[in-house]
LUMMI-359431 format. One record per atom (N, C-alpha, C, O): residue in one letter; chain; atom name; x, y negated, z negated. Coordinates in nm, 4 decimals, padded with zeros to 6 digits. Each point is the difference from the previous one (the first is absolute). Example, Ala and Ser with C-alpha at 12.3 -4.5 7.8 and 13.67 -1.06 7.14 Angstrom:
2
+------+-----+------+----------+----------+----------+
! type ! mol ! atom !       px !       py !       pz !
+------+-----+------+----------+----------+----------+
!    a !   A !    N !  01.3190 !  00.5690 ! -00.7800 !
!    a !   A !   CA ! -00.0890 ! -00.1190 !  00.0000 !
!    a !   A !    C !  00.0900 ! -00.1200 !  00.0000 !
!    a !   A !    O !  00.1036 !  00.0019 ! -00.0665 !
!    s !   A !    N ! -00.1386 ! -00.1069 !  00.1385 !
!    s !   A !   CA !  00.0820 ! -00.1190 ! -00.0060 !
!    s !   A !    C ! -00.0770 ! -00.1090 ! -00.0730 !
!    s !   A !    O !  00.0509 ! -00.1108 ! -00.0169 !
+------+-----+------+----------+----------+----------+
//
This chain:
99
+------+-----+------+----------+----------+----------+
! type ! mol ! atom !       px !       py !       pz !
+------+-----+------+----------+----------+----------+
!    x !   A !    N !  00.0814 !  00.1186 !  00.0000 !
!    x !   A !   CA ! -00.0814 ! -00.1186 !  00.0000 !
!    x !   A !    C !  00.0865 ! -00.1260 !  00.0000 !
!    x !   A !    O ! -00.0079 ! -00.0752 !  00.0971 !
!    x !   A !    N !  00.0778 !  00.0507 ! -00.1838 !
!    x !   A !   CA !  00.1170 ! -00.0867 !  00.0158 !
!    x !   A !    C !  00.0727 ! -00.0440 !  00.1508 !
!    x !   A !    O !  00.0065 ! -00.1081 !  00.0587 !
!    x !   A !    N !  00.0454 !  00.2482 ! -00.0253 !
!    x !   A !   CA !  00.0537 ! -00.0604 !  00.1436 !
!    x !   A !    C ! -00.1005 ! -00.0382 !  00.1030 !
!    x !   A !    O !  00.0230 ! -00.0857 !  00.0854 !
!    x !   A !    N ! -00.1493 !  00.1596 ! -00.0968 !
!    x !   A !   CA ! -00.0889 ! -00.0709 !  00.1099 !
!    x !   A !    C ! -00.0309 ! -00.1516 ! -00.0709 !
!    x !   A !    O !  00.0240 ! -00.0793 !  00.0911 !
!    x !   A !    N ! -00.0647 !  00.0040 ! -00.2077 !
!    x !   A !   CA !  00.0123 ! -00.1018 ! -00.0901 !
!    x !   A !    C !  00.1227 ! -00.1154 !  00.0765 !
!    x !   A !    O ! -00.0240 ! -00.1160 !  00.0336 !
!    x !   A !    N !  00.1255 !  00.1722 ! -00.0234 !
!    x !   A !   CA !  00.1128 ! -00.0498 !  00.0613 !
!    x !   A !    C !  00.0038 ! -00.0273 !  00.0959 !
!    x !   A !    O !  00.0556 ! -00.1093 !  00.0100 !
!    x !   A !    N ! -00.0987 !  00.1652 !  00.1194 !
!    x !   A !   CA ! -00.0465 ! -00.0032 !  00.1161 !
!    x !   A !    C ! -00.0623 ! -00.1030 !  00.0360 !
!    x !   A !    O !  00.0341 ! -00.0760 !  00.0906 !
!    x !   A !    N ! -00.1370 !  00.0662 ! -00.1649 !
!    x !   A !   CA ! -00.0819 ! -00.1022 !  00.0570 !
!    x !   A !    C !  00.0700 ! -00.1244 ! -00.0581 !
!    x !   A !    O ! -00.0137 ! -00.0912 !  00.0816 !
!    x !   A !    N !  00.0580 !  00.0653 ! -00.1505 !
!    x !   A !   CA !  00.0127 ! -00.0783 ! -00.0401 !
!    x !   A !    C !  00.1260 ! -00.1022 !  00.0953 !
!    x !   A !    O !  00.0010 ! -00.1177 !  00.0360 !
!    x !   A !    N !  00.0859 !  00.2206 ! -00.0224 !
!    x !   A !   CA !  00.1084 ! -00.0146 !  00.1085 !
!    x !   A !    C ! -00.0898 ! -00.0164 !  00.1347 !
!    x !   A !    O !  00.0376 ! -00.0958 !  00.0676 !
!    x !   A !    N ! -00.1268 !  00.1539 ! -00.0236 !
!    x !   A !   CA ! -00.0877 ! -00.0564 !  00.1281 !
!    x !   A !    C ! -00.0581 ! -00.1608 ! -00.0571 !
!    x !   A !    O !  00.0363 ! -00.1086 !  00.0451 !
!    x !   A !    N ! -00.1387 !  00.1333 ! -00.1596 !
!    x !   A !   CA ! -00.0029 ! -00.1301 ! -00.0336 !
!    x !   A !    C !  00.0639 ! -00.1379 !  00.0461 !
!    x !   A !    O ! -00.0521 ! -00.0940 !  00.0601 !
!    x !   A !    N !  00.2003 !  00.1144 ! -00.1141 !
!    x !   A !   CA !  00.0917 ! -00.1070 !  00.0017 !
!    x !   A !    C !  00.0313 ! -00.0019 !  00.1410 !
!    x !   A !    O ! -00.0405 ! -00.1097 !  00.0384 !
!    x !   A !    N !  00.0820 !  00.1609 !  00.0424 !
!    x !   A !   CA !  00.0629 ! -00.0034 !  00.1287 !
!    x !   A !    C ! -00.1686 ! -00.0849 !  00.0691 !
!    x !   A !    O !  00.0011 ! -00.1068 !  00.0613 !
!    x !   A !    N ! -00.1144 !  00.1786 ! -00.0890 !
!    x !   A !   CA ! -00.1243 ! -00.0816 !  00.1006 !
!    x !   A !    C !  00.0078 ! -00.1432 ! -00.0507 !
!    x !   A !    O ! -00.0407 ! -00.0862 !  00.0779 !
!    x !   A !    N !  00.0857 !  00.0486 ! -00.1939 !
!    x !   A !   CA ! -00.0142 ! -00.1281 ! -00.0392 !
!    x !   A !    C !  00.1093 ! -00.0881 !  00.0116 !
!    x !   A !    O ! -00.0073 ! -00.1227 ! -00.0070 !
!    x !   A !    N !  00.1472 !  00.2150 !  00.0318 !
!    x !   A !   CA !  00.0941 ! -00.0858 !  00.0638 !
!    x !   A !    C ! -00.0036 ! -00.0163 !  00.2037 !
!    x !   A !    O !  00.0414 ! -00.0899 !  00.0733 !
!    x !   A !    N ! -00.0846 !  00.1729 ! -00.0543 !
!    x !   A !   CA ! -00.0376 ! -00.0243 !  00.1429 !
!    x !   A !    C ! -00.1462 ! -00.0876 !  00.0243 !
!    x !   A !    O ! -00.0428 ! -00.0239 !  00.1129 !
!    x !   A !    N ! -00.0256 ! -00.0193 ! -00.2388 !
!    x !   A !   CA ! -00.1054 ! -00.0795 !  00.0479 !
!    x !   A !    C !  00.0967 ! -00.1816 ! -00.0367 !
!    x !   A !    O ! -00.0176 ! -00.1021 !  00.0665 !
!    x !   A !    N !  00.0973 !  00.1141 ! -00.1683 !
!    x !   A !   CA !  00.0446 ! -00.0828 ! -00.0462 !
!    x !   A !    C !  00.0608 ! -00.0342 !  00.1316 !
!    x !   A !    O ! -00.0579 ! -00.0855 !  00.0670 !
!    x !   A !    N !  00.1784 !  00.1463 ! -00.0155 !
!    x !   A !   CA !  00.0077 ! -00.0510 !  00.1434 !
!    x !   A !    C ! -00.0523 !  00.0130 !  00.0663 !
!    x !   A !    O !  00.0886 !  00.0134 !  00.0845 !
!    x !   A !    N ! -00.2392 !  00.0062 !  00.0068 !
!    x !   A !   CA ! -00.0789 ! -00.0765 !  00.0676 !
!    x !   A !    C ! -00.0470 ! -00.1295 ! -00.0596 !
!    x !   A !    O ! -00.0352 ! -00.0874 !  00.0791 !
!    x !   A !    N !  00.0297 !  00.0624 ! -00.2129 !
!    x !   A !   CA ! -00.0735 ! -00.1013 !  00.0021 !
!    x !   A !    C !  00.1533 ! -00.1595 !  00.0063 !
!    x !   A !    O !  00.0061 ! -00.1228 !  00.0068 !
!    x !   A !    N !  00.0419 !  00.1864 ! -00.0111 !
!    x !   A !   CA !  00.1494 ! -00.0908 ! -00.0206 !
!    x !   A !    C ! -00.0076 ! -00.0084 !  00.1580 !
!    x !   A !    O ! -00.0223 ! -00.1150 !  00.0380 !
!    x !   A !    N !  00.0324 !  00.1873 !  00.0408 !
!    x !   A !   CA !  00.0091 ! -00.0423 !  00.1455 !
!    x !   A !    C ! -00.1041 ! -00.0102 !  00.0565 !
!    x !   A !    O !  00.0004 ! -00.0021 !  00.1231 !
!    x !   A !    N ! -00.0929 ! -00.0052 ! -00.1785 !
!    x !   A !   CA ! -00.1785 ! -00.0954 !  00.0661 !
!    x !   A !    C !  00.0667 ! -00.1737 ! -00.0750 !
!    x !   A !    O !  00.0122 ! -00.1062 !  00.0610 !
!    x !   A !    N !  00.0127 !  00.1296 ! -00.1773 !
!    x !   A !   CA !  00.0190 ! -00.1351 ! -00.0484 !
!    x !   A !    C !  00.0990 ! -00.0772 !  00.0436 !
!    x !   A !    O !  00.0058 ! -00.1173 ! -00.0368 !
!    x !   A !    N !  00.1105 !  00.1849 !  00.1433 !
!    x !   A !   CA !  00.0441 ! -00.0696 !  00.0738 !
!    x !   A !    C !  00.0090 ! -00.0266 !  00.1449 !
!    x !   A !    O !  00.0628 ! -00.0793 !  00.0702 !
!    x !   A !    N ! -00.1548 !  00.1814 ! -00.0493 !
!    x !   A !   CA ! -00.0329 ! -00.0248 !  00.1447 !
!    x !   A !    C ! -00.1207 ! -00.1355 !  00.0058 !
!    x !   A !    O ! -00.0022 ! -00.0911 !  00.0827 !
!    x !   A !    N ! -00.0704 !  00.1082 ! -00.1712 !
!    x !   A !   CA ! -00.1307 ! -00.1434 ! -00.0204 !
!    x !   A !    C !  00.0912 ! -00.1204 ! -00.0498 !
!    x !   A !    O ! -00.0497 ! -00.1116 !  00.0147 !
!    x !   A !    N !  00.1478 !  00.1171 ! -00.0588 !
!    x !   A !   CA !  00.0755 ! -00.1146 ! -00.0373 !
!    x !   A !    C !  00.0811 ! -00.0370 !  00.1660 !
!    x !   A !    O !  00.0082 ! -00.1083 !  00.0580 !
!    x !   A !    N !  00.0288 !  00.2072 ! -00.0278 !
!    x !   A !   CA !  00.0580 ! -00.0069 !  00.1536 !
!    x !   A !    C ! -00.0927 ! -00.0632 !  00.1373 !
!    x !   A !    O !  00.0449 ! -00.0854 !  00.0764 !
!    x !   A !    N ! -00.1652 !  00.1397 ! -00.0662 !
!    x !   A !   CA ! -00.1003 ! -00.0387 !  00.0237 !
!    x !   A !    C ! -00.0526 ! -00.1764 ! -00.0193 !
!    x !   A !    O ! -00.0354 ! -00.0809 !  00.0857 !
!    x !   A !    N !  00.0492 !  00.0674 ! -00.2378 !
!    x !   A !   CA ! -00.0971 ! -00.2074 ! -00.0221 !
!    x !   A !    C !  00.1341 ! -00.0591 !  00.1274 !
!    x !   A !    O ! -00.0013 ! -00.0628 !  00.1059 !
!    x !   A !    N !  00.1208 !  00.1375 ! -00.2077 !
!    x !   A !   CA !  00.0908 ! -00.0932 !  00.0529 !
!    x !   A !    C !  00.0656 ! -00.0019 !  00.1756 !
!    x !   A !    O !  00.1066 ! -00.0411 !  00.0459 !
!    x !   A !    N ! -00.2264 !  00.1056 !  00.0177 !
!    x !   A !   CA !  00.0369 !  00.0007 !  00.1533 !
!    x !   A !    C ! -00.0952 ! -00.0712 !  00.0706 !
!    x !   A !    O !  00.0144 ! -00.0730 !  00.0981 !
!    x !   A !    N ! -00.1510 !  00.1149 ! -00.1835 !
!    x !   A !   CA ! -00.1269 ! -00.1146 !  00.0375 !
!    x !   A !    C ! -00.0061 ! -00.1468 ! -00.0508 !
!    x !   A !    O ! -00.0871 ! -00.0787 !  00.0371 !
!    x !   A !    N !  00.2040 !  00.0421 ! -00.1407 !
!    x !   A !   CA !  00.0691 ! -00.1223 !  00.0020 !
!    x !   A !    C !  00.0640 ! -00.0637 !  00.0703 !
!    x !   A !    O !  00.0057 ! -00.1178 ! -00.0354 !
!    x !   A !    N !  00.0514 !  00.1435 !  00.1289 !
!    x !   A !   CA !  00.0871 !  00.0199 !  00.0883 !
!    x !   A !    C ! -00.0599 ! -00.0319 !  00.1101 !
!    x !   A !    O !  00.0266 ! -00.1039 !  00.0604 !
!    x !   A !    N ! -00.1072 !  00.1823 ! -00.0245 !
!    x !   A !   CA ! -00.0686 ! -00.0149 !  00.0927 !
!    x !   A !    C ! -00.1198 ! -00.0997 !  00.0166 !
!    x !   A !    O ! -00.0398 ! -00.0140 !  00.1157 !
!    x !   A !    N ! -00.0173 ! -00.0503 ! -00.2041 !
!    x !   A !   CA ! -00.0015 ! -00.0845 ! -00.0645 !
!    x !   A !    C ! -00.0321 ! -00.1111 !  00.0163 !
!    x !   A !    O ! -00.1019 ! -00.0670 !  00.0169 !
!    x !   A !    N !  00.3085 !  00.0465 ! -00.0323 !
!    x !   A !   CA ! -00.0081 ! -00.1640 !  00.0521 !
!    x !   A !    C !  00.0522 !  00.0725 !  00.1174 !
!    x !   A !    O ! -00.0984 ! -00.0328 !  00.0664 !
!    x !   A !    N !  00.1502 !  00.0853 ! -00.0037 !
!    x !   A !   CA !  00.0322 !  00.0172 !  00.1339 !
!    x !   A !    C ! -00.1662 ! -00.0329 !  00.1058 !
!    x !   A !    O ! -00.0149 ! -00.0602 !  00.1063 !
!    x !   A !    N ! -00.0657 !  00.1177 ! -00.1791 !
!    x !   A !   CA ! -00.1279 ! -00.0421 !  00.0906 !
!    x !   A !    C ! -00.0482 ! -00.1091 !  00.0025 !
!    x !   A !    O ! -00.0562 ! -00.0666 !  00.0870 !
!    x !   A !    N !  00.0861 !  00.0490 ! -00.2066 !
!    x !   A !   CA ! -00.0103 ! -00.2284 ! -00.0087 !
!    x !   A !    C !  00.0668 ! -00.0452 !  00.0758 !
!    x !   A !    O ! -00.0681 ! -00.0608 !  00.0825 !
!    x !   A !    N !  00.1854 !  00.0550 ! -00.0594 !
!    x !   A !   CA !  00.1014 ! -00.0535 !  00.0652 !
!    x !   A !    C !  00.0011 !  00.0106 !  00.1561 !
!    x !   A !    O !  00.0408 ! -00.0876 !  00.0762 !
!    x !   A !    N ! -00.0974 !  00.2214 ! -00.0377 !
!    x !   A !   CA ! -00.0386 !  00.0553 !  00.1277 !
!    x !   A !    C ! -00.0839 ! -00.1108 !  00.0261 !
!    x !   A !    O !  00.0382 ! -00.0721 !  00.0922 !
!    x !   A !    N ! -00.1405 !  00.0408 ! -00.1487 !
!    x !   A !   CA ! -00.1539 ! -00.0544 !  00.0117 !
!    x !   A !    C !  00.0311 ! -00.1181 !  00.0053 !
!    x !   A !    O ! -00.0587 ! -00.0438 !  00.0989 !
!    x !   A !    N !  00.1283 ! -00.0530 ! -00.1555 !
!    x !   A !   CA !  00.0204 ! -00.1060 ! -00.0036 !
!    x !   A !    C !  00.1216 ! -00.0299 !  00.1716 !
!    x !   A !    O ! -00.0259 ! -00.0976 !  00.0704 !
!    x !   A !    N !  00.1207 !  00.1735 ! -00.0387 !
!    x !   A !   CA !  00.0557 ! -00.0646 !  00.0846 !
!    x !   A !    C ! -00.1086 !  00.0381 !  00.1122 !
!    x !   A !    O ! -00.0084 ! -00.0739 !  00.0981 !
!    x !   A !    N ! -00.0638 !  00.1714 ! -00.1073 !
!    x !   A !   CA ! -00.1192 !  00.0573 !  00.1338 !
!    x !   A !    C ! -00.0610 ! -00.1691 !  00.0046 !
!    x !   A !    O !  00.0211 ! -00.0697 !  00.0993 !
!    x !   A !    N ! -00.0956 !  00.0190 ! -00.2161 !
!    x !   A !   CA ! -00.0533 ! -00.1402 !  00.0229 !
!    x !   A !    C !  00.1013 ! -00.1028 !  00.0422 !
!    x !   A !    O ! -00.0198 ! -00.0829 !  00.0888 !
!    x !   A !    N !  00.1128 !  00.0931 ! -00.1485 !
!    x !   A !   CA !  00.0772 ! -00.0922 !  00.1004 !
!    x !   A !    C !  00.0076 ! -00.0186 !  00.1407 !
!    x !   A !    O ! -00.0258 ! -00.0883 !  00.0817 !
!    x !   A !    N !  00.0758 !  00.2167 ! -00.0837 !
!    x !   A !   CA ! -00.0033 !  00.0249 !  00.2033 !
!    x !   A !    C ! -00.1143 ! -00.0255 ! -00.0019 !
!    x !   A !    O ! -00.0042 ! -00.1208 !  00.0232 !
!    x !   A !    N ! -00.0956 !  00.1574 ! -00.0363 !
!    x !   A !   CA ! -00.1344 ! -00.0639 !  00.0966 !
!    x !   A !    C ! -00.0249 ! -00.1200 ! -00.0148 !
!    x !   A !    O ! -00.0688 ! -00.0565 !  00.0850 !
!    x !   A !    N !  00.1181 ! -00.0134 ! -00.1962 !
!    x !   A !   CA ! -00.0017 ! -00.1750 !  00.0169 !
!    x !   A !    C !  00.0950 ! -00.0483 !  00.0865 !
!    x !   A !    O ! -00.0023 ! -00.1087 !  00.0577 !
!    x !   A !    N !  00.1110 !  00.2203 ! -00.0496 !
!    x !   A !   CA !  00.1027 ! -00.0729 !  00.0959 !
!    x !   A !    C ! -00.0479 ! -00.0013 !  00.1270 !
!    x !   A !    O ! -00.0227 ! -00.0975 !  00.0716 !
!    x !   A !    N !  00.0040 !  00.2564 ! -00.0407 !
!    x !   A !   CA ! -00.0621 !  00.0408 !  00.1288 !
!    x !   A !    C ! -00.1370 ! -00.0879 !  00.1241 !
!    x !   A !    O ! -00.0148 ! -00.0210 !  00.1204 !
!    x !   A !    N ! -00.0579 ! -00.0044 ! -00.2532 !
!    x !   A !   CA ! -00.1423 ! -00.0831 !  00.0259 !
!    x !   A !    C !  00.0249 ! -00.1760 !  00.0283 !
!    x !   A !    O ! -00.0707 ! -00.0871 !  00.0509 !
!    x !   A !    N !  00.2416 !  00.0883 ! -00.1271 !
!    x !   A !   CA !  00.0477 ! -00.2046 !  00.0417 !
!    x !   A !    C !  00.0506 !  00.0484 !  00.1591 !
!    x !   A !    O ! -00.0378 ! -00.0437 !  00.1087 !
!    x !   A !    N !  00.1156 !  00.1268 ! -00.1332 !
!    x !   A !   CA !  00.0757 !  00.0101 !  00.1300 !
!    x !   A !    C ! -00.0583 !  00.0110 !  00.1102 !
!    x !   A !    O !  00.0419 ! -00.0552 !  00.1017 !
!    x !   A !    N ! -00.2070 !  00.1698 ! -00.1085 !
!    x !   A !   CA ! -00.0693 ! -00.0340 !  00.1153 !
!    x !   A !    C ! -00.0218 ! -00.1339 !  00.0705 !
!    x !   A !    O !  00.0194 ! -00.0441 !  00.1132 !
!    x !   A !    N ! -00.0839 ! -00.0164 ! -00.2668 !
!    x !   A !   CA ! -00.0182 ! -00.1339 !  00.0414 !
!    x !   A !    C !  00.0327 ! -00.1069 !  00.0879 !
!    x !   A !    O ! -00.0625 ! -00.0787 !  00.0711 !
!    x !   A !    N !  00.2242 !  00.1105 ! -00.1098 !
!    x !   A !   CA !  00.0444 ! -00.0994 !  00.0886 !
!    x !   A !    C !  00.0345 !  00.0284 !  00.1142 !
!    x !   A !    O !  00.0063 ! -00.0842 !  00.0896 !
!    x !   A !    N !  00.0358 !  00.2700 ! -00.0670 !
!    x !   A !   CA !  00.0734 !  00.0374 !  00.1183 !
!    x !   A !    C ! -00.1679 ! -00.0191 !  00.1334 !
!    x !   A !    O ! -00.0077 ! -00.0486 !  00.1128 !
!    x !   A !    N ! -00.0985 !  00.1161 ! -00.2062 !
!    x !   A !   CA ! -00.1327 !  00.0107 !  00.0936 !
!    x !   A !    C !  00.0036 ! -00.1084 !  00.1125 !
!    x !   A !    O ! -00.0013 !  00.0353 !  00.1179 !
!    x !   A !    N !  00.0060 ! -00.1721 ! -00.1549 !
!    x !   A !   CA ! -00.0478 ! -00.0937 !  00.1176 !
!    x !   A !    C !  00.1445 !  00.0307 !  00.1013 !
!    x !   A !    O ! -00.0312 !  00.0048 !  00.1190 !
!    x !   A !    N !  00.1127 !  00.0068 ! -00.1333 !
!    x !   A !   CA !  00.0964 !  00.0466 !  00.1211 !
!    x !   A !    C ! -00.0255 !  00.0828 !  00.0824 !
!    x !   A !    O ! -00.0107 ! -00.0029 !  00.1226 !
!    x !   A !    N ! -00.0023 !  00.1073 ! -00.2261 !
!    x !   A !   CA ! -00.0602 !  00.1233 !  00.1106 !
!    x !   A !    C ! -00.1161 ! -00.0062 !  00.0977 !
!    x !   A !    O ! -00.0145 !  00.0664 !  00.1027 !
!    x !   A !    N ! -00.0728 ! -00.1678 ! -00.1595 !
!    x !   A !   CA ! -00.1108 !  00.0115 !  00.0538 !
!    x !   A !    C !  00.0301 ! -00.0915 !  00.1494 !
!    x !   A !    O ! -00.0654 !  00.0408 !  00.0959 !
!    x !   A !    N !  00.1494 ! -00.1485 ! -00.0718 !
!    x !   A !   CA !  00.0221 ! -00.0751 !  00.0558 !
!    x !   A !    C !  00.0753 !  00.0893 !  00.0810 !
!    x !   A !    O ! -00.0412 !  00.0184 !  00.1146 !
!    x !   A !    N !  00.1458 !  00.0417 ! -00.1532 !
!    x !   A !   CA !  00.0991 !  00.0906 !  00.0760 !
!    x !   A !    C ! -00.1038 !  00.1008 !  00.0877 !
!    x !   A !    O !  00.0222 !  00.0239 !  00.1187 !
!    x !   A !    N ! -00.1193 !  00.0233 ! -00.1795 !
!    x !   A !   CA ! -00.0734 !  00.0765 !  00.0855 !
!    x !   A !    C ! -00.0950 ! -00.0366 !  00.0716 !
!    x !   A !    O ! -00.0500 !  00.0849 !  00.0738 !
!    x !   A !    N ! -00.0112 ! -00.2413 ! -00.0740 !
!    x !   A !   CA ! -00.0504 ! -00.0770 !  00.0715 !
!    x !   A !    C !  00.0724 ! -00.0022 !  00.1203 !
!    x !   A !    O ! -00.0618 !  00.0250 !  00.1035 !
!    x !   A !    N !  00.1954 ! -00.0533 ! -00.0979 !
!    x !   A !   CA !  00.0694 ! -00.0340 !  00.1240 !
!    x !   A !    C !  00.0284 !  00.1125 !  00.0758 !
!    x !   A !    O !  00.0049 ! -00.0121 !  00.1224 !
!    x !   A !    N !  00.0254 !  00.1783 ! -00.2037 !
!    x !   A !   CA !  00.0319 !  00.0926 !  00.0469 !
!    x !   A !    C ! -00.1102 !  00.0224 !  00.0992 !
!    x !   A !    O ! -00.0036 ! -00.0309 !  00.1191 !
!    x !   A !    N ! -00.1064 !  00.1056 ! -00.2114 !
!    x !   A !   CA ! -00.1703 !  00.0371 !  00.0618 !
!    x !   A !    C !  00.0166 ! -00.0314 !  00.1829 !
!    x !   A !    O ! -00.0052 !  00.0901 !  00.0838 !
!    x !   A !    N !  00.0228 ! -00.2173 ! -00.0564 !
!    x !   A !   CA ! -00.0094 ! -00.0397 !  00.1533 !
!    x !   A !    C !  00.0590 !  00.1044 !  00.0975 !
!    x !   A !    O ! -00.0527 !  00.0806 !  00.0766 !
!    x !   A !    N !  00.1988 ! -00.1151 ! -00.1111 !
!    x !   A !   CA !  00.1487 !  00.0568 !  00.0306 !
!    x !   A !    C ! -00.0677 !  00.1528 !  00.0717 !
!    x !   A !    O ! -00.0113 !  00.0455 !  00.1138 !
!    x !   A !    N ! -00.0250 !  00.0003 ! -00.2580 !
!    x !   A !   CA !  00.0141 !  00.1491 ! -00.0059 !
!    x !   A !    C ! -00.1346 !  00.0372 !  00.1016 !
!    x !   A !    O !  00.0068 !  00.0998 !  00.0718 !
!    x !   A !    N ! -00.1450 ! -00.1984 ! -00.0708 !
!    x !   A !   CA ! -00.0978 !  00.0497 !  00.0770 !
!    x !   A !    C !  00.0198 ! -00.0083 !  00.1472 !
!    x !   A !    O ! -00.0747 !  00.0509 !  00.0836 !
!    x !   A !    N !  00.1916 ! -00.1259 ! -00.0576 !
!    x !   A !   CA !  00.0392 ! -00.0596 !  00.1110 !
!    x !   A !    C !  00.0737 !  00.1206 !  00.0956 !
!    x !   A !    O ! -00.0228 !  00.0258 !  00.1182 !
!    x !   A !    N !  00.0913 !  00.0202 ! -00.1847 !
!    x !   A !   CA !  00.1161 !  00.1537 ! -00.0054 !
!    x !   A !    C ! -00.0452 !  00.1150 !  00.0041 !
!    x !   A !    O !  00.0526 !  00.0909 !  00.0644 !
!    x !   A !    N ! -00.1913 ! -00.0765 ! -00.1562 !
!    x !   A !   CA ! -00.1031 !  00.1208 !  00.0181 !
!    x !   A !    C ! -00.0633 !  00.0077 !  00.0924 !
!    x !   A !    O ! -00.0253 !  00.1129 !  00.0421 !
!    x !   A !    N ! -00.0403 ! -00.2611 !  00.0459 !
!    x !   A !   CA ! -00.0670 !  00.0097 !  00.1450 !
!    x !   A !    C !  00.0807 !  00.0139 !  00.0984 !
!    x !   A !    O ! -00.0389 !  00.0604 !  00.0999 !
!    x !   A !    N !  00.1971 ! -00.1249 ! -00.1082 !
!    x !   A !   CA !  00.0567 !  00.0189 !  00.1173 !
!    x !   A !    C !  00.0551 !  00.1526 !  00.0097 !
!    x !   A !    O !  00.0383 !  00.0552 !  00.1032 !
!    x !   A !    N ! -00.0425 ! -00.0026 ! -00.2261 !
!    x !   A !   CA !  00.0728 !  00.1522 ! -00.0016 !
!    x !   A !    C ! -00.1495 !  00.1090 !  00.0562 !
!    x !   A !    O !  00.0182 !  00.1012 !  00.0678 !
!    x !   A !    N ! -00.1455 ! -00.1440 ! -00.1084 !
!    x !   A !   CA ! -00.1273 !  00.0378 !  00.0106 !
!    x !   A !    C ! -00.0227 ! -00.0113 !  00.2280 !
!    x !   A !    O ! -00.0490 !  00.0697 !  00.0888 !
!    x !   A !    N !  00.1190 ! -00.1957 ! -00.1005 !
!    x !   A !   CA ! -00.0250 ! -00.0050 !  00.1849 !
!    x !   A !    C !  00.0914 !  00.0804 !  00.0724 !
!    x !   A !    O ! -00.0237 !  00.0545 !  00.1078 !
!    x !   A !    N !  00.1637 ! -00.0482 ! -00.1932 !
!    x !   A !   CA !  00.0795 !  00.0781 !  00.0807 !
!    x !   A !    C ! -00.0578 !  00.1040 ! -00.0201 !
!    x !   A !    O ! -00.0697 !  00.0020 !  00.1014 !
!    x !   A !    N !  00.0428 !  00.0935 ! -00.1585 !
!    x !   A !   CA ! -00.0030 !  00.1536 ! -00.0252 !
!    x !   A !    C ! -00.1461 !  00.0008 !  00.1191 !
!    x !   A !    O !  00.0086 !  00.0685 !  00.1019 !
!    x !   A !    N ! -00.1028 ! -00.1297 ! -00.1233 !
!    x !   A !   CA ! -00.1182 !  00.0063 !  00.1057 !
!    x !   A !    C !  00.0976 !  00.0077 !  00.1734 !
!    x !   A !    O ! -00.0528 !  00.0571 !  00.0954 !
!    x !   A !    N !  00.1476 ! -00.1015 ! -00.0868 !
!    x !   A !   CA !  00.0559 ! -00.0058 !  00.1144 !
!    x !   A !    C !  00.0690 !  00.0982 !  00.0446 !
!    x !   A !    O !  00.0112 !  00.0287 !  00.1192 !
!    x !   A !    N !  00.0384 !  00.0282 ! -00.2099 !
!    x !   A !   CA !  00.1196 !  00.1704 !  00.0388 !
!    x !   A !    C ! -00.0739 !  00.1212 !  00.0209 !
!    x !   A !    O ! -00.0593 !  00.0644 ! -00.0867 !
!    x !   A !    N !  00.0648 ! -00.0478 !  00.1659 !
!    x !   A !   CA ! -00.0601 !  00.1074 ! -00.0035 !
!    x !   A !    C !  00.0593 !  00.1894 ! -00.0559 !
!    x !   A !    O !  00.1043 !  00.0652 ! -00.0045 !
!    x !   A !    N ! -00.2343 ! -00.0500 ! -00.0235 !
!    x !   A !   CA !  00.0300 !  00.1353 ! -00.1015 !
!    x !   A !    C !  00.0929 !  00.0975 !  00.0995 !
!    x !   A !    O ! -00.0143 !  00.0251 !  00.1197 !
!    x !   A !    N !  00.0953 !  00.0113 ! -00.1968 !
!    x !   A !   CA !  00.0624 !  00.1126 !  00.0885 !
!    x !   A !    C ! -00.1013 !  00.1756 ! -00.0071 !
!    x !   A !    O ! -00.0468 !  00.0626 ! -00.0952 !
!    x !   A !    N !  00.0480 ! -00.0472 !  00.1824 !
!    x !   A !   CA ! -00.0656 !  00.1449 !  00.0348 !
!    x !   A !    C !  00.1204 !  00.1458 ! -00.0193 !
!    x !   A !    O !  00.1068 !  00.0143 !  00.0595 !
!    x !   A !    N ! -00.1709 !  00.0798 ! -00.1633 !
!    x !   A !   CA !  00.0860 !  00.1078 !  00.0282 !
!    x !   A !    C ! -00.0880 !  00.1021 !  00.0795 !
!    x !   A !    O !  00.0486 !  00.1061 !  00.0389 !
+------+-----+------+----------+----------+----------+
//
């Protein structure tokens, strides 16, 4: 009776030192854990804040570059419809080759 007495008791201790370390490495994996979603954090603040920047930058810069472009493509538009009919008359003129 004794040695089975002993037994358990020795199982005892070993289940409670192997729970002791799980709970020691849950308690540092959740400590590992705050301190990565801290991290991440301000990294997402920081993300978020230069994202608004660029689009304030992005949204001046249209601003000013837009009326150029628009002018630049005012003058193009002609050019190019001009180039599409004369390329549009030539091709009406060649005739298809036959195999």
């Amino acid at each position: 009776m004794t040695f089975r007495i002993q037994a358990l008791e020795r199982e005892r201790r070993a289940t409670m030192t192997g729970r002791m370390i799980l709970v020691t490495a849950a308690i540092s994996l959740i400590a590992e854990a705050k301190r990565l979603a801290q991290q991440l954090r301000v990294k997402g603040t920081g993300a978020t804040e230069r994202r608004k920047a660029l689009k304030r930058t992005a949204g001046e810069s249209w601003d000013e570059i837009k009326p150029a472009i628009e002018k630049a493509w005012a003058e193009l538009r002609p050019a190019l419809r001009s180039a599409a009919a004369k390329f549009r008359e030539t091709q009406a003129r060649v005739p298809c080759p036959t195999t």
